[in-house]
C-alpha positions in Angstrom: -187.3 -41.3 39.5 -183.6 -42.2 40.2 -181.9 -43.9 37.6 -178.6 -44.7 38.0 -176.1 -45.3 35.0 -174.3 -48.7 34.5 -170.5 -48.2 34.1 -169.8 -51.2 32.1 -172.8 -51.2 29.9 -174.3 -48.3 27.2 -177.5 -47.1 27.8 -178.4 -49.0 30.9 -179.7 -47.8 33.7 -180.6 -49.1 37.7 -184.1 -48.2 38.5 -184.7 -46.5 41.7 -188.9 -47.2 43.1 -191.5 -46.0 40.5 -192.6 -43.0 42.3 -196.7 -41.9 42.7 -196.1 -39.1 40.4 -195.7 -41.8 37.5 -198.3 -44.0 38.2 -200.9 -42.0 38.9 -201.5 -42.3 34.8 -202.3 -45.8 34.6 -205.7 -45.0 36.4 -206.2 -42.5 33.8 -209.4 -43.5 31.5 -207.0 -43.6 28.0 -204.7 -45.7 29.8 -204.9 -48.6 27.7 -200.9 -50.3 29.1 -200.0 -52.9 31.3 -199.4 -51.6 35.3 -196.6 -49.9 36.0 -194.3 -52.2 38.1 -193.3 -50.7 41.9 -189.9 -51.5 41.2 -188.4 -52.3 37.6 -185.3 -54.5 37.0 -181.9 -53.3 35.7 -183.3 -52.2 32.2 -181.6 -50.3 28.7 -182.8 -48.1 26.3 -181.0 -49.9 23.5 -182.6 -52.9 22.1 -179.5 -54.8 21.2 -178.2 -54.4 24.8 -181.0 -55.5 26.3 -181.2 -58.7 24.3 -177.8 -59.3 24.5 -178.0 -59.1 28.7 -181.8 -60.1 29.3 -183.0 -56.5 30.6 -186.0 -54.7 30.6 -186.4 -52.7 27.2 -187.8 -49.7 27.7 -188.8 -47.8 24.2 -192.0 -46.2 23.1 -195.3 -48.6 23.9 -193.6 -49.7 27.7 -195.6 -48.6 30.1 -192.7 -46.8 32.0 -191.9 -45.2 28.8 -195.5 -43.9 28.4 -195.4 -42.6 31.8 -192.2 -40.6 31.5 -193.7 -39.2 28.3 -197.1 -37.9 29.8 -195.3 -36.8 33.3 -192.9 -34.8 30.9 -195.7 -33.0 28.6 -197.7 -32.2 31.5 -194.4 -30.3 33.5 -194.2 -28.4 30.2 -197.6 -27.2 29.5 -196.9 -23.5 31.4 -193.5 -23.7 29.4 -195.6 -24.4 26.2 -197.8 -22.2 26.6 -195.5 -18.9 27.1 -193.7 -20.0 24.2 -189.7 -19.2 23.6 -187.1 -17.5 21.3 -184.3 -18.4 19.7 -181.3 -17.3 17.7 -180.7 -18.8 14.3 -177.9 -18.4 11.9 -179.7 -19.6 9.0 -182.1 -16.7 8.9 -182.3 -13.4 7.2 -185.6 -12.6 8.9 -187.4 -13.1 12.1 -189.8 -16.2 11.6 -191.9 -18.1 14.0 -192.3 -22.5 13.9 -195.6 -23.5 15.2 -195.9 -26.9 16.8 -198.6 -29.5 16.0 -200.1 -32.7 17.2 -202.4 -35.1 15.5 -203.8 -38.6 16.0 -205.1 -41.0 13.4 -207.7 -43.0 15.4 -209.8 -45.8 14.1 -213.5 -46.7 14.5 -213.2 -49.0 17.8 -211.4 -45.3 19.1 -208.0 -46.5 19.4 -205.1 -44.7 18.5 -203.0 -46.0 16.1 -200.4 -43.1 14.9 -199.4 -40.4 16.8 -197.2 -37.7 14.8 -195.8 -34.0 15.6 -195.4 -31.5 12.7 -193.7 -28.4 12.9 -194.6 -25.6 10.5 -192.5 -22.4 9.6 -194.2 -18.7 9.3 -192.5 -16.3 7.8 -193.6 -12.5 6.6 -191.7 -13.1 3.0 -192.6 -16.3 1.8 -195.4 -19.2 2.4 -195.3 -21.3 5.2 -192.8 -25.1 5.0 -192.7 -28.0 7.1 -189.7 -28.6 9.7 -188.8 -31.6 11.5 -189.6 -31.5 15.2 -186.0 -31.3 16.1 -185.5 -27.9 14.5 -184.8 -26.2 17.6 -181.6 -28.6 18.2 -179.4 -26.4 15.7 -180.9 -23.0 17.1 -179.5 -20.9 20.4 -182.0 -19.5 23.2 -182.6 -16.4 23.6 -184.5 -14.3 25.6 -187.7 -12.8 24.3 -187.1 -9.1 23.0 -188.8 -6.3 24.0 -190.9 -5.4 21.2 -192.1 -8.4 19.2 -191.6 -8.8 15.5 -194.7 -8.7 12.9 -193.7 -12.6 12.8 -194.9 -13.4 16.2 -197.9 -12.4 15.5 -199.1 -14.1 12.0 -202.1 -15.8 11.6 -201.8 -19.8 12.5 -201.9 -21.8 8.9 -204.0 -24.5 9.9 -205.7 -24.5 6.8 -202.1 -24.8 5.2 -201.1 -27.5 7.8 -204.2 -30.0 7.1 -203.5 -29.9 2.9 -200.2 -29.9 2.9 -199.5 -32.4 6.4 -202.3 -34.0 7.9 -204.0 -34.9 4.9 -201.3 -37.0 3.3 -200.6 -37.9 7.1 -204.3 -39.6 7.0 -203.9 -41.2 3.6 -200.4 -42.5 4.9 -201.7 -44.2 8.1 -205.0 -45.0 6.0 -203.0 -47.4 3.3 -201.2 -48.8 6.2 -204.0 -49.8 8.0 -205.9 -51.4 5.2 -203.0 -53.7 4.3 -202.8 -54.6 7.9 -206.6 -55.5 8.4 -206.3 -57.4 4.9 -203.5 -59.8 6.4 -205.6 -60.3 9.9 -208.8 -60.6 8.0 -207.5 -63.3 5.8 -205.6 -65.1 8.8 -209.2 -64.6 10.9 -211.0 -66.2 8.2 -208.8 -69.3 7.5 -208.1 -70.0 10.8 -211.6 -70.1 11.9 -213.2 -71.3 9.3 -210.8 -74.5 10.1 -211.8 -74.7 13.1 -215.6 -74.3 12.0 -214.8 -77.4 9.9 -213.4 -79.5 12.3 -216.0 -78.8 15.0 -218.8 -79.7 11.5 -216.7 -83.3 11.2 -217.3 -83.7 15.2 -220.9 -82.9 15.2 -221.0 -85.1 12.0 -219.6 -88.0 13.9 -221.5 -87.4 17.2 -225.0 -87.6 15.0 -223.8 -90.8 13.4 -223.5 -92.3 17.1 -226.8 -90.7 18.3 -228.1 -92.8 15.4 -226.5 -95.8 16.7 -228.0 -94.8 19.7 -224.4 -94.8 21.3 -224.2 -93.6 25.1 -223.3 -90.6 26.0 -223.7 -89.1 22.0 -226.3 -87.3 22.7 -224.2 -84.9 25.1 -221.1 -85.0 22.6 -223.7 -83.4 20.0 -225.0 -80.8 22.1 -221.4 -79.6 22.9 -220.2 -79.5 19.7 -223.4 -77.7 18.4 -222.7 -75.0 20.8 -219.3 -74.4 20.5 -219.9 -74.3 16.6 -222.7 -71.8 17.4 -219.9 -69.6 19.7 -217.1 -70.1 17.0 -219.7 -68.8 14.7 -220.8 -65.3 16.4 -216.8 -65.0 17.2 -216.2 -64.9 13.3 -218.7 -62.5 12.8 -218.2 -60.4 15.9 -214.2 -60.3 14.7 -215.3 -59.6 11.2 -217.2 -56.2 12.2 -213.9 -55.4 14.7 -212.2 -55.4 11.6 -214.5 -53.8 9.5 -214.2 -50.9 12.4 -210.7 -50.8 12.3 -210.6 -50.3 8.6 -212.4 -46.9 9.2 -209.6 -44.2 10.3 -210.1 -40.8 11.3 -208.0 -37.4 12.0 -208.3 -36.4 15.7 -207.0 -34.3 18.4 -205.3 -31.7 16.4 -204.0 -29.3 18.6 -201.1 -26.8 18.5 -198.7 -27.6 21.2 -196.7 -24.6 21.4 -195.0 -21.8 19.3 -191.2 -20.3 19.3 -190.3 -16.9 17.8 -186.7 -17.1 16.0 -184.9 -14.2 15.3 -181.5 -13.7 13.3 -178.5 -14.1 15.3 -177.6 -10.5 16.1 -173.8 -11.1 15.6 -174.2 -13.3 12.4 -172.5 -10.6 10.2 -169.1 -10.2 12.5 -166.1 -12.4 10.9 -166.0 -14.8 13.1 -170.0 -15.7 13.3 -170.6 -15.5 9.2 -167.6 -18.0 8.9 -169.7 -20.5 10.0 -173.1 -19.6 8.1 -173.7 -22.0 5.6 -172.5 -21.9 2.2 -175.2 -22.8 -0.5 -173.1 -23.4 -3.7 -170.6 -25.0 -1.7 -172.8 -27.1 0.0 -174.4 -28.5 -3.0 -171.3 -28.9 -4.8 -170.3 -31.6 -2.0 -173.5 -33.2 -1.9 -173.2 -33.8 -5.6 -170.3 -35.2 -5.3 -170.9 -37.5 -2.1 -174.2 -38.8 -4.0 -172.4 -39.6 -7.2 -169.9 -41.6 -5.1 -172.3 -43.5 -3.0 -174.8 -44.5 -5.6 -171.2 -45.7 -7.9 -170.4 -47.8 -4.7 -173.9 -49.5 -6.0 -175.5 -48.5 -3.0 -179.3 -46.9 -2.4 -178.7 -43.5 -1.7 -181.3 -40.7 -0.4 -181.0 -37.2 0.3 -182.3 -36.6 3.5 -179.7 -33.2 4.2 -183.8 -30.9 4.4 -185.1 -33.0 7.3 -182.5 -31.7 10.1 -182.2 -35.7 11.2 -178.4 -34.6 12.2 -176.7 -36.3 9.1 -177.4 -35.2 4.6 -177.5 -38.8 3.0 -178.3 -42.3 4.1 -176.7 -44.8 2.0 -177.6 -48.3 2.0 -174.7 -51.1 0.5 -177.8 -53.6 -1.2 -174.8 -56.3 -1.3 -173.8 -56.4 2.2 -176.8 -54.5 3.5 -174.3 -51.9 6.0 -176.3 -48.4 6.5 -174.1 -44.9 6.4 -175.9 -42.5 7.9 -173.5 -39.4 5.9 -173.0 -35.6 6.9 -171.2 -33.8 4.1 -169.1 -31.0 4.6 -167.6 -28.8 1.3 -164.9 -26.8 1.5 -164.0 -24.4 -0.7 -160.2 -24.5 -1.0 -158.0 -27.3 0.4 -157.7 -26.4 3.6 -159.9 -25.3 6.4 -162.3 -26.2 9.2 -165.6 -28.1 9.2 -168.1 -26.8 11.8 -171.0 -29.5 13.5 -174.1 -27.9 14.5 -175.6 -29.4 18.1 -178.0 -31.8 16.2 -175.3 -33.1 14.6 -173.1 -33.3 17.0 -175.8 -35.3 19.1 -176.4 -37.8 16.4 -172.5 -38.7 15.6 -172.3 -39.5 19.0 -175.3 -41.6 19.8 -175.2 -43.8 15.7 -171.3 -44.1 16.1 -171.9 -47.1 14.2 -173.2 -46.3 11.4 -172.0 -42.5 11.1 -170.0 -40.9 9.0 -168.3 -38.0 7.8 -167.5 -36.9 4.0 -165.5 -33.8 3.5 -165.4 -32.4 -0.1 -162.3 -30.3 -0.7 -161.4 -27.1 -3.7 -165.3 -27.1 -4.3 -165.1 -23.5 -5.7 -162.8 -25.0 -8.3 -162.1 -29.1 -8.9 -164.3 -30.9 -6.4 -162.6 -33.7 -4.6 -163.9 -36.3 -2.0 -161.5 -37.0 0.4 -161.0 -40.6 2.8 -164.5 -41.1 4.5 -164.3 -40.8 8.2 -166.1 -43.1 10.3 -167.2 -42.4 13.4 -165.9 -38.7 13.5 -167.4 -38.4 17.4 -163.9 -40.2 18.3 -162.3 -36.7 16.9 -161.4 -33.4 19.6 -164.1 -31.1 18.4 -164.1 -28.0 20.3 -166.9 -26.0 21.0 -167.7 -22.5 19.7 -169.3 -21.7 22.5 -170.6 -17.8 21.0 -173.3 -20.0 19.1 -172.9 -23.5 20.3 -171.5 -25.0 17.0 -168.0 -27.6 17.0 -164.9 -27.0 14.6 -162.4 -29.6 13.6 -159.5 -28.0 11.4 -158.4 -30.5 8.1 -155.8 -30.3 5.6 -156.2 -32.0 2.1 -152.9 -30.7 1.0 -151.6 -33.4 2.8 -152.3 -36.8 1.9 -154.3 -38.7 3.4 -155.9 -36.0 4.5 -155.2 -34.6 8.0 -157.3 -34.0 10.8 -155.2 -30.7 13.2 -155.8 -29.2 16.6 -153.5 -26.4 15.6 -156.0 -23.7 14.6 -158.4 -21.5 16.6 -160.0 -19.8 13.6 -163.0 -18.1 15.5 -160.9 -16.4 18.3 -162.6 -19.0 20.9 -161.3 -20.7 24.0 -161.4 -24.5 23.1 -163.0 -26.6 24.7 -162.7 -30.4 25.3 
């Protein structure tokens, strides 16, 4: 499908003709969308920009959307199926991330939450949830010749459904129930209004049939019946809902799984410099949440969900959102490294993002001048293992950004 940018506006695309490939799905039997359309409208991803210039929105739940979704998964199944490798930096030992699907359906068999879950094996420990986007701060690699024990571990599926799909269920179960609560109650008032009113008109029509009145006789039948339909549509909707209320876990099914393996050059100099540093690491995040949550704002470590950013701070006063990486340096000096993820992120939520840099960590922490929207910065890539660097000095004050340094030996890259 050709879609061709639009200079002038962000996220916004021209449309080419929907070709047969896509809508072959909505003849599909658990097509439950709208048609596709043979040819769509300029249209935007963004929801604000689509508003703002009357375009098609396309998100999750437009049929196009849907289409491009199920055209992608079924192009990867060979892909998913022979699996892949990657390099991490992170690791000590070879591990493996198994991905799941699962559906929550309800009792009329609709679907009403769809949710991936990614699960970490590993031969030293018990197995953790990931976010699905783990594989966004890892480097391909090609598939070694002998496999490690790790590729090999026994699925935890049992681990999976106590520790993921069972809360998963409950989750989408306490959602559900509020939700029919508010419909029943708005089913049940609204109808039983209209039950009255139809009561009043058969209770005037008698009255006239009594009078012998023209025509009464009719007006009585009519309104007998419609109160009889209104009737077996209150109880019909009633039982929908009681349906609804019943949800179940379906369609589990592991999707794919990818072997990671320890970068093979993460002990050289210019590799470890950019593994992380726990104790500095925490260090910053202390201090980054003790500043936020003084700013009076709502503060949440997120930093163990790889969303591409550590804290999301929310100002309750003027209701902004910071969506916070934190970087700690030890001394005062130094450079600050973005992994691909969040790189990816800083670019797309330039609104909202932002970067805090904690400086002498190994000695007297100190926050330095929050940077907004550090995308607009030259990072260069370290191309060796696909990470950015941005060199900062907090000897100076404020502190300076520099492009003077080329600490891992790299060609820089624009």
């Amino acid at each position: 499908m050709t879609l061709r940018p639009v200079s002038n506006l962000a996220h916004t695309f021209e449309p080419g003709r929907t070709p047969s490939a896509l809508k072959k799905y909505e003849r599909e039997a658990n097509w439950k969308l709208p048609e596709l359309a043979v040819r769509y409208p300029r249209l935007s991803t963004d929801r604000d920009t689509a508003e703002r210039n009357n375009l098609e929105w396309v998100t999750p739940g437009h049929p196009l959307f849907e289409a491009l979704r199920r055209y992608g998964f079924d192009l990867g199944q060979d892909a998913f199926a022979r699996g892949a490798c990657f390099h991490s930096l992170a690791h000590e030992a070879p591990a493996r991330f198994d991905f799941y699907r699962a559906r929550v359906v309800d009792g009329l068999g609709q679907i009403i939450h769809e949710r991936l879950f990614t699960v970490e094996l590993r031969n030293d420990g018990p197995p953790c949830l990931r976010e699905p986007d783990a594989l966004g701060d890892l480097i391909p690699a090609h598939t070694p010749g002998s496999l490690p024990p790790g590729a090999v571990l026994q699925a935890a599926t049992a681990w999976l459904n106590e520790n993921a799909l069972v809360p998963f269920l409950a989750e989408v179960r306490t959602e559900r129930l509020a939700e029919v609560e508010r419909i029943g109650e708005h089913v049940g008032l609204s109808l039983t209004e209209v039950l009255q009113r139809i009561d009043e008109e058969i209770g005037r029509a008698a009255e006239e049939v009594a009078k012998e009145v023209v025509g009464a006789e009719g007006r009585l039948a009519q309104a007998q019946t419609r109160y009889e339909e209104v009737l077996a549509r209150r109880k019909r909707r009633r039982e929908e809902l009681q349906r609804q209320r019943a949800v179940t876990l379906q369609g589990v099914e592991r999707l794919a799984s990818v072997l990671i393996l320890p970068h093979p050059e993460r002990e050289t100099l210019d590799v470890k410099r950019l593994r992380p540093h726990p104790e500095t690491e925490m260090t910053a995040m202390r201090v980054v949440m003790e500043h936020e949550t003084a700013r009076g704002c709502r503060v949440s470590d997120v930093h163990e969900k790889n969303l591409g950013y550590d804290v999301t701070s929310l100002d309750l006063q003027s209701g902004e959102l910071r969506l916070i990486e934190v970087k700690g340096l030890a001394g005062a000096i130094g450079s600050i490294l973005l992994t691909p993820n969040e790189r990816r992120v800083a670019e797309d939520r330039r609104d909202c993002f932002w970067l805090y840099v904690v400086t002498n960590c190994a000695s007297a922490p100190e926050l330095q001048e929050p940077i907004k929207d550090p995308a607009r910065f030259p990072w260069h890539e370290v191309s060796k293992v696909q990470h950015y660097w941005l060199s900062v000095d907090a000897l100076k004050q404020p502190m300076e950004v520099r492009e003077d340094e080329e600490p891992y030996g790299e060609k820089r890259k624009s």
